[in-house]
C-alpha positions in Angstrom: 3.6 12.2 12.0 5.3 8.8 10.9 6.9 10.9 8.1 8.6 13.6 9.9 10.3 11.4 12.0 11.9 9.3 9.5 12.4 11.9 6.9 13.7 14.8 9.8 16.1 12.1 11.0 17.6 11.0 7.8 17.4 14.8 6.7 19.8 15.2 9.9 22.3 13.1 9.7 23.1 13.9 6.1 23.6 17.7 6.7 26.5 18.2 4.8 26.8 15.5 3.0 26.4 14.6 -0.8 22.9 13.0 0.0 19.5 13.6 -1.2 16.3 12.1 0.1 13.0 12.3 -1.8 9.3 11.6 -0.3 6.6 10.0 -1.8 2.7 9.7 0.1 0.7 7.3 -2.2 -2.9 8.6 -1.1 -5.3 5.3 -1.3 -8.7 7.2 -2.4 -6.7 8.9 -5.1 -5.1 6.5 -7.5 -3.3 9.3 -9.6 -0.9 9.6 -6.9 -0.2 5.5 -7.2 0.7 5.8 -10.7 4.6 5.0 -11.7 4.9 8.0 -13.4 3.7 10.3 -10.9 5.8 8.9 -8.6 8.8 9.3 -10.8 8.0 12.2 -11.8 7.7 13.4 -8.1 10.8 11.8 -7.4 12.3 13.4 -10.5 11.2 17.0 -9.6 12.2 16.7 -5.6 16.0 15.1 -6.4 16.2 18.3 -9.4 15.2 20.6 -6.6 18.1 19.2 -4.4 20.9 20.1 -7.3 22.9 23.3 -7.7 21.8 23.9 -11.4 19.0 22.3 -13.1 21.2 18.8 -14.5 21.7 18.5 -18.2 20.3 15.2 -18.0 16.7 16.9 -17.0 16.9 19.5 -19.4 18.0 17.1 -22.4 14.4 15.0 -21.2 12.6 18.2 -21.3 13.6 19.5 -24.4 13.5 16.0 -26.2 9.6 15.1 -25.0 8.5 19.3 -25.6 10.1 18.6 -29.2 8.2 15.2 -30.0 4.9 16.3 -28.0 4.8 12.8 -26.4 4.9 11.6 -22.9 8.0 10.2 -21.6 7.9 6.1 -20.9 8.4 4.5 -17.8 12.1 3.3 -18.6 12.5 6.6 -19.9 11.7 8.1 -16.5 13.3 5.3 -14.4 16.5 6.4 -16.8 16.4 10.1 -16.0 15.6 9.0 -11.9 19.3 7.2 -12.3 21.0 9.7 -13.8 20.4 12.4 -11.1 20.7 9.9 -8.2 24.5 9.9 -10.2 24.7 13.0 -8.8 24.6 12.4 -5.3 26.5 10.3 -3.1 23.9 8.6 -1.6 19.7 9.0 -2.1 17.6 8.0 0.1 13.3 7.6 -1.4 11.0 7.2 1.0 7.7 5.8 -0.3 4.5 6.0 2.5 1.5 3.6 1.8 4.0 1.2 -0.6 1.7 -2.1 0.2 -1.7 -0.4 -1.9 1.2 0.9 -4.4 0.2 -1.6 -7.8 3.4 -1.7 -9.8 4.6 -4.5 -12.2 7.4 -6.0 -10.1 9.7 -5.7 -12.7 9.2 -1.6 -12.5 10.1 -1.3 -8.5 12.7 -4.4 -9.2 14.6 -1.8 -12.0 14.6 1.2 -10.1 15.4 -0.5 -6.6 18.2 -2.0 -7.9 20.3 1.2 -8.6 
């Protein structure tokens, strides 16, 4: 597939690196994987699963929604997405099927900016 071959090739040539690389498939007849916060919170769990130690930054986000039983925000989530791409050198987040993705520009313009 399309996705193999981009993702195995960037996945190779940054073997040993400080890189990370996370994969999002936006799936057309199911809108819940189109929605920002599924996607960050993809992104979010696939750049965690990349670290050594679960980062203090994800635990503090844990702990902090668990204790006020409320669902983190969008800037909250682009927030925590920013603070573990910190911990890499470089991340790399590929997103299939962007074009049916409905985002508010300014959402894709804050993250991509970073």
């Amino acid at each position: 597939s399309t996705r193999s071959l981009a993702v195995n090739y960037v996945q190779e040539a940054i073997q040993g690196t400080n890189a990370a690389i996370a994969y999002i498939y936006c799936d057309y007849k199911n809108p819940k994987t189109q929605s920002e916060l599924e996607l960050l919170s993809s992104i979010t769990r696939q750049l965690t699963e990349q670290t050594s130690s679960i980062p203090p930054a994800v635990k503090e986000f844990c702990d902090n929604n668990a204790e006020r039983r409320r669902n983190p925000t969008g800037d909250e989530w682009i927030s925590l997405v920013k603070s573990i791409c910190l911990l890499f050198q470089t991340t790399y987040v590929f997103v299939d099927a962007l074009v049916i993705f409905l985002c508010p520009t300014n959402r894709i313009n804050k993250f991509h900016n970073h």
